[in-house]
C-alpha positions in Angstrom: -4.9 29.0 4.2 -2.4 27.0 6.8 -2.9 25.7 10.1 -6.2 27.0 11.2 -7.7 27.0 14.2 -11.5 27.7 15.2 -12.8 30.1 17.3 -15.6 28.2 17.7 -14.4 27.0 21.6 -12.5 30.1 21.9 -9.0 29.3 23.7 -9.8 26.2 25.3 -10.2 24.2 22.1 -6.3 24.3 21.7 -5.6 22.6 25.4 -8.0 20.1 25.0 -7.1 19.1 21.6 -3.4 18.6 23.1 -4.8 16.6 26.1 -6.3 14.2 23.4 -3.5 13.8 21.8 -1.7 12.5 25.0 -4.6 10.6 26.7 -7.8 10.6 25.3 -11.3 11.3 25.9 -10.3 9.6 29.4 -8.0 12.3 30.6 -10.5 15.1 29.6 -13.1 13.2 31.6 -10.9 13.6 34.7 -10.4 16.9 33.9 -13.7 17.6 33.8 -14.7 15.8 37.2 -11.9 17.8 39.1 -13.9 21.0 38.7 -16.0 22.2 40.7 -19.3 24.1 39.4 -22.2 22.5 38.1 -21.9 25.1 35.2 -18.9 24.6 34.3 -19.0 20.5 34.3 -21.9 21.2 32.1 -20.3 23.2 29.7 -17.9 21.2 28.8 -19.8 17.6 29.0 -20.6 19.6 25.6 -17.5 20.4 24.3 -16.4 16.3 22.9 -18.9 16.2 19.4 -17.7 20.1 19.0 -14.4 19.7 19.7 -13.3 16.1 17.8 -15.6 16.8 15.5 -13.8 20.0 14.1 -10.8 19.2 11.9 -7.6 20.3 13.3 -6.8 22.4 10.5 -7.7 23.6 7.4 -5.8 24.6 4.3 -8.1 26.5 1.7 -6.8 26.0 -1.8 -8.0 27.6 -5.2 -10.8 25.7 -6.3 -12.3 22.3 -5.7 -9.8 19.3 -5.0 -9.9 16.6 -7.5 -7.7 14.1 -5.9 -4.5 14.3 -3.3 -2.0 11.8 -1.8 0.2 11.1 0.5 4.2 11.5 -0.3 6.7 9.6 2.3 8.2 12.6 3.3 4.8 14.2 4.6 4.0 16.2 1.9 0.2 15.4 0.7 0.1 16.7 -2.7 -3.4 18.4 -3.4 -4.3 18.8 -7.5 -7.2 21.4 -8.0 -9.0 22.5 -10.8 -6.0 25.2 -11.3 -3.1 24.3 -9.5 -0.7 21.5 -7.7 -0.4 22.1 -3.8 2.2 20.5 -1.7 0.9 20.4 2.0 2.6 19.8 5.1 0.6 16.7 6.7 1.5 18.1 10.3 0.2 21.5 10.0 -1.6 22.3 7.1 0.4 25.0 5.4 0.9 24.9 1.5 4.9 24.2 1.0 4.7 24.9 -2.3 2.2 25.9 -5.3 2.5 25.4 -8.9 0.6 26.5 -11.7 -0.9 23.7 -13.8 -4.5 24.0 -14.8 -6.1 20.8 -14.1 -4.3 18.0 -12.7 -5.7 13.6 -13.1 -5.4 11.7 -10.4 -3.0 9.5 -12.5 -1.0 12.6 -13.6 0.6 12.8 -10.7 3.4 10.3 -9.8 6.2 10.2 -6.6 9.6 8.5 -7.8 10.1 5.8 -4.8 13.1 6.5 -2.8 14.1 9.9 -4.4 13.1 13.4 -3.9 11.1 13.0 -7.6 7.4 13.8 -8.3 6.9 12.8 -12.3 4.4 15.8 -13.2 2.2 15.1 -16.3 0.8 18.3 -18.1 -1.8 18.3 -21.8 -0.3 21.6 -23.1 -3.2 21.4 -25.6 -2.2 18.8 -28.8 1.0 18.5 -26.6 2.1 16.7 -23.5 4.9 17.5 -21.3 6.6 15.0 -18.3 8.0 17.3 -16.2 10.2 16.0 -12.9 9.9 18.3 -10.1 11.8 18.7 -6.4 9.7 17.4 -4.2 10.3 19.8 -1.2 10.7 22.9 -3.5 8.1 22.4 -6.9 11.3 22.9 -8.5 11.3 21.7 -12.1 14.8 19.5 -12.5 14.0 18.5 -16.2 11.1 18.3 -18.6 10.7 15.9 -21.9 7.9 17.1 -24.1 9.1 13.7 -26.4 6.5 11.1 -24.5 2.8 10.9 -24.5 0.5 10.3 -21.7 0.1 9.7 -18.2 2.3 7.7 -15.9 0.5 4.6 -14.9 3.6 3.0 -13.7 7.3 2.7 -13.4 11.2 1.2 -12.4 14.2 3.0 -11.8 17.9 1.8 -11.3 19.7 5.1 -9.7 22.8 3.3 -10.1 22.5 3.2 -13.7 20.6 6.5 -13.8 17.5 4.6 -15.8 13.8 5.0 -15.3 11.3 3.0 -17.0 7.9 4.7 -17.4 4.7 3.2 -18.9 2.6 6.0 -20.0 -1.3 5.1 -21.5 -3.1 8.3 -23.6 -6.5 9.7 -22.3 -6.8 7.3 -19.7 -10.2 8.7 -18.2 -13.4 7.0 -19.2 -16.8 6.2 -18.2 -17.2 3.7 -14.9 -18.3 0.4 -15.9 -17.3 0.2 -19.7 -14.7 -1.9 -21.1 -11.9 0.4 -20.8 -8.6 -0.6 -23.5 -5.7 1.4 -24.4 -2.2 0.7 -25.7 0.3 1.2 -23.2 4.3 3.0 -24.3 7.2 2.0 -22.6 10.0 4.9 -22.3 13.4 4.4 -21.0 14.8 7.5 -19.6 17.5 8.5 -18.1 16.5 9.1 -14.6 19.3 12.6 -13.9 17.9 14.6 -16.9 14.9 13.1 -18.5 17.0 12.5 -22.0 14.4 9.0 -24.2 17.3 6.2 -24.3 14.2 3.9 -26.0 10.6 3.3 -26.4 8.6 0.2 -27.5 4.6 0.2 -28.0 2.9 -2.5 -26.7 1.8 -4.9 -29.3 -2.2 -4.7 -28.2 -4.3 -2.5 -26.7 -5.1 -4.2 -23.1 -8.0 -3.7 -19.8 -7.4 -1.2 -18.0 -8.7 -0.8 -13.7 -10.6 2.3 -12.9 -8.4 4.3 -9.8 -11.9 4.6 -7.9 -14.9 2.5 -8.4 -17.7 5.0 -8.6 -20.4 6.3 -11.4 -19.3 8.9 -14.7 -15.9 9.6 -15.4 -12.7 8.8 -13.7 -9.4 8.1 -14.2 -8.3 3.9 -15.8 -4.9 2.6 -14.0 -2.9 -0.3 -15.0 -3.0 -1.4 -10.9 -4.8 -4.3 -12.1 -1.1 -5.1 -13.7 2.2 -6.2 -11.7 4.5 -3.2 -12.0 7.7 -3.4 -14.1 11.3 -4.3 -12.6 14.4 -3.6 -13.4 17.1 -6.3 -12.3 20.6 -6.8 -13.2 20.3 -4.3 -16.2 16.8 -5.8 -17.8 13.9 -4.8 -17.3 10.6 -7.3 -17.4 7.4 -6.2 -18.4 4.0 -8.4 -17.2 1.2 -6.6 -19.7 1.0 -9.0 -22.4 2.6 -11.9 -20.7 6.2 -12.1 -19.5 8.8 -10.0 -21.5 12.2 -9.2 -21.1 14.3 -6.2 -22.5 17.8 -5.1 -21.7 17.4 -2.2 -20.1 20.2 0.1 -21.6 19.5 -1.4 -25.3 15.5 -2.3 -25.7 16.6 -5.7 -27.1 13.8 -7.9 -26.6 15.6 -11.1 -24.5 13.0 -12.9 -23.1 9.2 -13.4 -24.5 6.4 -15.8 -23.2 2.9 -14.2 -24.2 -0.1 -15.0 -22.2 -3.6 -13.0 -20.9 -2.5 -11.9 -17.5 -6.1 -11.3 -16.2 -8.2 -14.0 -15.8 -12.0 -13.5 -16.8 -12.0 -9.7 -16.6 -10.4 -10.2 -12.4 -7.0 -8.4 -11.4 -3.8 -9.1 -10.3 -4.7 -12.8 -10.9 -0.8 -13.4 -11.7 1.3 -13.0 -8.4 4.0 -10.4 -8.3 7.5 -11.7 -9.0 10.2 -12.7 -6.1 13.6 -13.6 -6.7 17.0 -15.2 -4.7 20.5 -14.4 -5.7 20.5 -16.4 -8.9 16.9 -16.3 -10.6 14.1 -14.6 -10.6 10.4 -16.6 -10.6 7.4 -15.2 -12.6 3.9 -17.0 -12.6 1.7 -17.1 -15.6 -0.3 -19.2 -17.6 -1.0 -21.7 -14.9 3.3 -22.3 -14.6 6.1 -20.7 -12.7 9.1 -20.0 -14.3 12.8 -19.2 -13.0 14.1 -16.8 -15.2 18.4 -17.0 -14.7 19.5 -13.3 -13.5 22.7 -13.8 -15.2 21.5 -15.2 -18.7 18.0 -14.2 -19.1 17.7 -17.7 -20.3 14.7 -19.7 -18.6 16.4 -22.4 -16.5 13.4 -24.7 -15.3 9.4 -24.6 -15.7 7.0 -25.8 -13.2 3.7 -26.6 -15.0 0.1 -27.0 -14.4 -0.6 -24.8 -11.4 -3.4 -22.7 -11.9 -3.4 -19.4 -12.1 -1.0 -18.7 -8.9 -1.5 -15.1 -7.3 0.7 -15.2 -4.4 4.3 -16.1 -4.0 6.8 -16.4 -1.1 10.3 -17.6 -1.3 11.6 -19.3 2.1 15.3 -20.5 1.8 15.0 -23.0 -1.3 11.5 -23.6 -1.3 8.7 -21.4 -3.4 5.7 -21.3 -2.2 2.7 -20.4 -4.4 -0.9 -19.8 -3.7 -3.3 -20.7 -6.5 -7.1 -19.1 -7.4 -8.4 -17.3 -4.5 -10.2 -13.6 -4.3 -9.7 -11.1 -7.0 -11.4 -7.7 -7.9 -13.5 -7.6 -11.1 -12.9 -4.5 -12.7 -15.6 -3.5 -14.1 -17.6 -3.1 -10.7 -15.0 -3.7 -7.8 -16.7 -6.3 -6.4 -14.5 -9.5 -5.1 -15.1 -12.6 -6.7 -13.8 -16.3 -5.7 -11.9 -18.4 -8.5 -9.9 -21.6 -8.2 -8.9 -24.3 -8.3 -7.3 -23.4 -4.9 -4.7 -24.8 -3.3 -1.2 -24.4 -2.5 2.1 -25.9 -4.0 6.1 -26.3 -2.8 8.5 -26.1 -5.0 12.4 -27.1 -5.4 13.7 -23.9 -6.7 16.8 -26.1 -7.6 15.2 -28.1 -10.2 11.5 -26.8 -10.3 10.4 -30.2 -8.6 6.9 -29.7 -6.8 7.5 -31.2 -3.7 3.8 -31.0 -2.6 0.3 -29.7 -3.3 -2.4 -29.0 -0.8 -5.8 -29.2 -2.6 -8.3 -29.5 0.6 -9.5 -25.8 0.4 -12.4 -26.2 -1.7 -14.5 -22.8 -0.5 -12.3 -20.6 -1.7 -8.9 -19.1 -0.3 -7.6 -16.1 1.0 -4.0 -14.8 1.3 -1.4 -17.5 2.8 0.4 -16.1 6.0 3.5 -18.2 7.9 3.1 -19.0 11.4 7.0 -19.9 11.4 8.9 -21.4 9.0 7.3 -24.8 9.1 3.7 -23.9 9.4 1.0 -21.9 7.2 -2.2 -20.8 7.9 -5.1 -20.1 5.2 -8.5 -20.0 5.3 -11.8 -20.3 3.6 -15.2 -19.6 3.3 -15.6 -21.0 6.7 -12.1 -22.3 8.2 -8.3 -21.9 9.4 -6.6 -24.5 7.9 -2.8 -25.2 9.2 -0.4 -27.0 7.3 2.9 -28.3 7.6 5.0 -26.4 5.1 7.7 -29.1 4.9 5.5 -31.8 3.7 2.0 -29.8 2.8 0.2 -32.1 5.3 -2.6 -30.8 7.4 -2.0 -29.9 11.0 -5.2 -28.4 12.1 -8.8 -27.0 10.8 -11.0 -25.1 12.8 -14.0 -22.4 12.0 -13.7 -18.9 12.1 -17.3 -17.5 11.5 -15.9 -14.5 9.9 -19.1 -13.1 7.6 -17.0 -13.5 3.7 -13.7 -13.7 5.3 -10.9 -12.0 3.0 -7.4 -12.5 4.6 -5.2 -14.0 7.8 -2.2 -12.5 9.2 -0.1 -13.6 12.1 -0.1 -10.7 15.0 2.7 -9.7 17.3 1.3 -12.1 20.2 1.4 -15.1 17.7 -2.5 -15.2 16.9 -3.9 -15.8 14.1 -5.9 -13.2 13.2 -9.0 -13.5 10.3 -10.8 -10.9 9.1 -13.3 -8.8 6.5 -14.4 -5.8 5.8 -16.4 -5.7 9.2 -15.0 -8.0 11.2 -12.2 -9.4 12.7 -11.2 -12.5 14.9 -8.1 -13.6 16.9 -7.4 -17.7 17.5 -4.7 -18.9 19.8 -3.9 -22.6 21.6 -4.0 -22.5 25.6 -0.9 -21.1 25.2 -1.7 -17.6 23.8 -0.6 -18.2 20.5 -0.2 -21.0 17.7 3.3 -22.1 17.5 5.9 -24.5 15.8 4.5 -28.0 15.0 8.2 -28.8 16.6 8.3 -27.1 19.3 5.1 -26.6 21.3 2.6 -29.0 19.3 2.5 -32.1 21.5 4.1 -35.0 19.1 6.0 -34.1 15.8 4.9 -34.7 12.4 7.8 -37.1 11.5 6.8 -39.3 15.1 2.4 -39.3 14.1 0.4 -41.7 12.5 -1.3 -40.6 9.1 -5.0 -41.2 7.3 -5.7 -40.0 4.3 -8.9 -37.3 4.1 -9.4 -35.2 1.1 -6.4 -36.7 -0.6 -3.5 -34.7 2.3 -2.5 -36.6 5.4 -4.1 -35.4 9.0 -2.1 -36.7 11.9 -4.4 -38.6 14.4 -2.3 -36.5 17.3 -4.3 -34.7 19.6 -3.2 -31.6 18.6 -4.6 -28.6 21.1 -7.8 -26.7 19.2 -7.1 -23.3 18.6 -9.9 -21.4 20.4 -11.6 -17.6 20.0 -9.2 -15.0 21.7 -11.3 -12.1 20.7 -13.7 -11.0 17.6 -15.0 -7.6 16.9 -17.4 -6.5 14.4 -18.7 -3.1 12.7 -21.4 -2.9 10.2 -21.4 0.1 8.3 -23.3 3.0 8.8 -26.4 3.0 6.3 -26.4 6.1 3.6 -27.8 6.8 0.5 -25.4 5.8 -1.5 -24.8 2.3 -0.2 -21.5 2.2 -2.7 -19.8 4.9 -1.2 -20.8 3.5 2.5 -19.4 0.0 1.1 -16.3 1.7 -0.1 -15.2 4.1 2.7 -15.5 0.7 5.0 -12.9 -0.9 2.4 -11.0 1.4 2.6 -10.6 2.2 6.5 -10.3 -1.9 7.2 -7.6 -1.3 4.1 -5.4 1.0 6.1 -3.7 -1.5 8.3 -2.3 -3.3 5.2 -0.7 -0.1 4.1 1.6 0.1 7.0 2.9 -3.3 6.6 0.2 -5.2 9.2 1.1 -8.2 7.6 4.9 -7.9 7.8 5.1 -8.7 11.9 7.6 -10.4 13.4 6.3 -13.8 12.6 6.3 -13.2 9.0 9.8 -11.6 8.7 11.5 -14.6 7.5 9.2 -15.4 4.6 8.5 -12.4 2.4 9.2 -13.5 -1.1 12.7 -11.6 -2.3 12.2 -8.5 0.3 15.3 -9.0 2.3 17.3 -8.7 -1.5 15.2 -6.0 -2.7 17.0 -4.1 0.2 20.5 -4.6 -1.1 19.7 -3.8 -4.9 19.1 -0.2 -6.4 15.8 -1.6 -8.3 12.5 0.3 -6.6 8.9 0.0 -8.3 5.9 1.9 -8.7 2.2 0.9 -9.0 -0.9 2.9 -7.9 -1.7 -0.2 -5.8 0.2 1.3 -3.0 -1.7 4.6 -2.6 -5.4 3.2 -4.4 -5.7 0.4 -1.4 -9.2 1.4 -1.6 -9.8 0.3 -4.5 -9.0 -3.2 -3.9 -10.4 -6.3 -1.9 -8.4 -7.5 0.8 -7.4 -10.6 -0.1 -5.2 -8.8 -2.6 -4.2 -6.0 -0.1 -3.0 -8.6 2.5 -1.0 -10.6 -0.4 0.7 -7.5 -1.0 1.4 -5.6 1.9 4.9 -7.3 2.7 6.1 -6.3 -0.2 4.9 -1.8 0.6 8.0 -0.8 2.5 9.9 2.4 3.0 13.6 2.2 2.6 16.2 4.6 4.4 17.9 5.2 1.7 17.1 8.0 -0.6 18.7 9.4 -3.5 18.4 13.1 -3.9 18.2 15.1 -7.3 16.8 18.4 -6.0 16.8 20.4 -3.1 18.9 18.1 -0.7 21.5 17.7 -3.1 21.8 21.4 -2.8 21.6 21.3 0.9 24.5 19.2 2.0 24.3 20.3 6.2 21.0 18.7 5.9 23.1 15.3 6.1 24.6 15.5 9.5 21.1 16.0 10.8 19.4 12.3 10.4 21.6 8.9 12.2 20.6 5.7 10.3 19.9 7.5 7.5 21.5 7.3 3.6 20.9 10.3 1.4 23.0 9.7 -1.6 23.2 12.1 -4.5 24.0 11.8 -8.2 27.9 12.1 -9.4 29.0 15.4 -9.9 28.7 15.0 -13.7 25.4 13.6 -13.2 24.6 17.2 -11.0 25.6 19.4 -13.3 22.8 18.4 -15.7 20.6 19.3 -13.6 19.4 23.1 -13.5 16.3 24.1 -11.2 13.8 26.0 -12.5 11.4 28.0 -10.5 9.3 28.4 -12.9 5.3 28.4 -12.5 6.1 27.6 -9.3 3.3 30.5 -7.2 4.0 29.7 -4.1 6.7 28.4 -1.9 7.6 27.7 1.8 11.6 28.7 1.0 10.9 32.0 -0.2 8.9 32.9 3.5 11.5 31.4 6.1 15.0 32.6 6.9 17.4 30.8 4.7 19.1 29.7 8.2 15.6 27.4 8.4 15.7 25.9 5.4 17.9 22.8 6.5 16.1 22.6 9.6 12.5 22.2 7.5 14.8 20.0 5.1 15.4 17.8 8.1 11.8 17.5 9.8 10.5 16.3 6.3 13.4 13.4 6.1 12.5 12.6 9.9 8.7 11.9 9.1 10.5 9.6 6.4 12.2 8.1 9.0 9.6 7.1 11.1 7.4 5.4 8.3 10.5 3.3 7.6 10.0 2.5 11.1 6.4 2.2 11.3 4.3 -0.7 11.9 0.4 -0.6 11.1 -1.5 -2.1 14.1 -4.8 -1.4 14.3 -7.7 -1.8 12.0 -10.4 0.9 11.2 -13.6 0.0 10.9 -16.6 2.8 9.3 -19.3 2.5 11.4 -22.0 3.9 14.2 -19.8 4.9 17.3 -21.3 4.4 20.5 -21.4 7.1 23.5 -20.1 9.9 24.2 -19.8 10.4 20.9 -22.8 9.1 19.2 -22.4 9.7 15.5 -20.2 8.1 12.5 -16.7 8.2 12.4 -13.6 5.5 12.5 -13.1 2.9 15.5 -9.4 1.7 15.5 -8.9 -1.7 16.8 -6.1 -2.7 17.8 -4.6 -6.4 15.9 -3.2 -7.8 18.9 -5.5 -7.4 21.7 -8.8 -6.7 20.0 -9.3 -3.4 22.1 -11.1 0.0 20.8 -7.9 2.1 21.1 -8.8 4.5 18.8 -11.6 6.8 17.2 -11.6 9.3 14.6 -15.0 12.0 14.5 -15.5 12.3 11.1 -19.5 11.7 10.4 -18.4 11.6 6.0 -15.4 11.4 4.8 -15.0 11.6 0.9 -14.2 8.6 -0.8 -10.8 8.8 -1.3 -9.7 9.9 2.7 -6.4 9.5 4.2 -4.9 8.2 7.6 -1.9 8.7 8.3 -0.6 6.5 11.3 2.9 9.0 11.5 1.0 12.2 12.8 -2.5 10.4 13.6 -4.6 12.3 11.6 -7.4 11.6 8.7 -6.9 13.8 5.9 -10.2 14.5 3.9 -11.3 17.0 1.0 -14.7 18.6 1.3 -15.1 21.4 -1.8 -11.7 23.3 -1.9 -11.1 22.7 1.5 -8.2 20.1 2.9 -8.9 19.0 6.2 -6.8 17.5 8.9 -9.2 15.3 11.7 -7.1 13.8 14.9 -6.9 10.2 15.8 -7.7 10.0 19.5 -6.4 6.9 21.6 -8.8 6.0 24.4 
């Protein structure tokens, strides 16, 4: 159990592993032609599929792994058949062990921005919410008043509420029409301590958390998560509703079917200014006043709009597009398409751009005055000040499922097997203003497909780069297909889409910053399980904070502090503290009993530091599952990087389970194989 190495190189394994990590397969090829003996050269011209094929460690649990995922502070947490494991993501030793018998997938739940894990145990007619320390497996406080799993939830630290939405027995069989009610509790978040509950009036489609055959685990990720905002919190399950948060009074009601013809997250998240908050549904958005609850203005007959972005006074929304049918994860195109403006003053739309009539993917921002979408078969630009089209080129992208705006200005369009880059002569694809030649308010107009084309001769964007990867071929063609989501998914989880380009324009993310109001959904963790159209309309909005608040062991550990810059670690009031009494019960195994106490700030602070960096982190490179080509000659991950187009990575792992892991902070794939964890490197070329 723990870091393992294998004897299978003997001593030299270790140094070459290390001279991956620094330069690649490159630098051991150097190495190799600096010696001198034929025998020697030939022995190691051997060594690659051995070496990078072995996983750098190993951590042997109890029995066999049912699921495991990734925490922010690099803790991967493991459920077997028997017990919860807490694994360090750098070396592979168990941090802590807790008896639980068997753990769902959806049982499991990290509290965003604390030092939480919500822990949800069937003590036979019974169930228990348990919340535990994160770094210890410390149980802070247990309610055995609520029923089910967590599917999803909203906390307020400042007002020491969490909202919960637990569903009863949510496993079924793959493929049927999967229904439950979901419960509401308010908790408070210090102790655990029911403030209020309300039952959903209906029962209502649930997502399964993988798409494969027999039984698994049904997720509400096919729902917008809760908020809490100003002391209410709004619900999107059976329409729009509003509660206050400290009461349960129902304030606001508007009841609609979310999902559209059995698709998800057809509605588009919510976004919000310093005055209202805007919520789509039922074909109209509507700004709901922050200070009132009341609903100030309307805008009607949009379609069902799935994407949002609020840039100064103007809301832009993206209607029909790409959606994930539940029952069978396939994507699947509905309109009408199109995108609208509008006045957030009044609710005015200002414009509508109808003229993508092969479907739509995500809408990404260029700058402020241009947007970039695309279709079955082209980039379209528009002018986001007046909706009129600026440029339309094709793409040839094979099913092409999003566009995002790279660090060199590209635009870049992709799928699940391919990618593409398009720039002007310039290198990139600027402001209409300020590079195109002529501005919009100087051209002359025609009308074509009801929008206005200016008659400029604006420069072409032409074909930087493409790259393509077809998926190895295996017997089970839907676990090929959803590996390959899930690697070309990976870039989205480490905010690819959020580059500097798109900073300006991502919905209310700059205020989300400066409230106390965090979210959960299993839509940040299940990427997999997604298309990437959705992935890429939600990626700006999966970001780590640097602030934490702490209920467990850094509370205690007050010298752990001093030890991160740029960093806020802010605990509960005294009053709030002395609720709270540790329990180290059921917990088997633990890191802090086996170090000197001196250590335990020190391994304290190397956890927060991994936090750090994935505040920090920006995703840039796509993976692609496919053939790899020599020296390696077998299956594994290419990396590619978004802004050049370059192979700059690979990862040697011939079949990774369904559910595997990269993590960009310590470049490793994480993947289960029986009761084994194992830990495969990334190596840069």
């Amino acid at each position: 159990m723990g870091r393992r190495r294998f004897s299978r190189v003997s001593k030299m394994k270790d140094h070459l592993t290390t001279l991956s990590k620094i330069e690649g397969f490159r630098y051991l090829i150097e190495y190799i032609c600096m010696r001198k003996t034929s025998l020697f050269l030939s022995f190691f011209l051997t060594l690659p599929a051995v070496i990078f094929g072995q996983p750098v460690w190993q951590a042997n649990l109890d029995s066999k792994l049912n699921f495991y995922q990734q925490t922010d502070f690099g803790l991967i947490l493991a459920g077997t058949e028997k017990s919860l494991y807490a694994v360090d993501s750098q070396t592979g030793s168990v941090i802590w062990k807790r008896r639980t018998g068997k753990v769902n997938e959806t049982g499991v739940t990290p509290v965003p921005n604390t030092d939480l894990v919500l822990l949800t145990r069937d003590l036979g007619s019974k169930s228990r919410l348990e919340a535990v320390d994160a770094f210890s497996g410390e149980r802070l406080w247990e309610s055995d008043k609520v029923k089910g799993n967590v599917m999803q939830l909203a906390l307020d630290p400042e007002l020491d509420l969490l909202a919960v939405v637990m569903v009863k027995d949510p496993r079924g069989n793959f493929g049927s029409d999967f229904k439950r009610k979901p419960i509401v509790y308010m908790l408070r978040l210090s102790d655990g301590d029911e403030i209020w509950k309300r039952e959903m009036d209906s029962s209502i489609e649930m997502m399964p958390a993988r798409f494969r055959g027999g039984d698994v685990d049904f997720t509400l990720d096919n729902y917008r998560a809760p908020l809490i905002l100003d002391g209410r919190l709004f619900l999107f399950y059976e329409g729009a509703t509003s509660f206050d948060a400290r009461t349960g009074q129902e304030k606001e009601r508007e009841k609609f079917k979310i999902n559209e013809d059995g698709l998800a997250l057809t509605e588009a998240d919510p976004v919000f200014d310093d005055t209202h908050v805007y919520i789509s549904g039922r074909g109209r958005i509507r700004a709901v006043n922050r200070r009132t609850g009341e609903v100030d203005w309307k805008a009607d007959d949009l379609g069902n709009c799935a994407e949002m972005f609020l840039v100064g006074t103007t809301l832009y929304a993206r209607t029909g597009g790409q959606f994930t049918r539940l029952k069978d994860g396939e994507a699947v195109s509905k309109g009408p398409y199109g995108i609208s403006a509008i006045d957030v003053k009044n609710g005015r739309v200002n414009w509508r751009y109808k003229g993508a009539d092969k479907g739509l993917t995500n809408l990404a921002f260029l700058d402020q005055n241009t947007i970039a979408i695309a279709d079955r078969d082209d980039v379209i630009l528009l002018d986001a000040r007046s909706g009129k089209r600026i440029s339309k080129f094709e793409h040839e992208v094979e099913r092409a499922q999003f566009v995002v705006v790279n660090e060199r200005g590209q635009i870049v369009v992709g799928g699940r097997d391919e990618i593409a880059a398009f720039a002007d002569a310039e290198g990139g694809i600027r402001n209409a203003e300020s590079t195109w030649p002529g501005s919009p308010s100087s051209l002359s107009y025609s009308t074509i497909e009801n929008n206005l084309v200016p008659h400029s001769a604006f420069r072409t964007p032409h074909l930087v780069w493409r790259v393509k990867h077809k998926a190895p071929g295996r017997g089970i063609l839907r676990v090929v297909a959803g590996i390959a989501l899930r690697a070309a998914a990976i870039y989205f989880r480490y905010g690819g889409a959020a580059t500097s380009a798109f900073n300006f324009a991502r919905g209310g993310l700059n205020l989300y910053r400066t409230v106390n109001s965090f979210r959960f959904s299993g839509l940040s963790t299940r990427f997999g399980s997604l298309d990437l159209t959705t992935i890429a309309s939600n990626a700006a909005r999966n970001y780590v904070t640097r602030r934490i608040y702490s209920y467990g062991s850094l509370a205690r550990a007050p010298s752990v502090l001093n030890r991160i810059n740029n960093f806020q670690i802010q605990r509960p009031s005294a009053y709030i503290l002395g609720r709270i009494k540790p329990s180290r019960e059921d917990v088997q195994e633990s890191i802090f009993e086996r170090i000197d106490p001196a250590r335990i700030a020190e391994k304290l602070s190397s956890l927060l530091m991994k936090r750090r960096r994935l505040a920090e982190l920006r995703g840039e490179h796509m993976y692609f599952y496919t053939e790899l080509e020599k020296p390696f000659d077998g299956k594994g991950l290419v990396g590619v990087d978004i802004n050049t187009g370059q192979h700059t990575r690979f990862i040697l792992n011939s079949d990774p389970d369904p559910g595997f892991l990269v993590d960009e902070n310590e470049r490793l794939l994480y993947s289960s194989d029986g009761s084994r964890l194992q830990a495969f490197d990334i190596l840069n070329r």
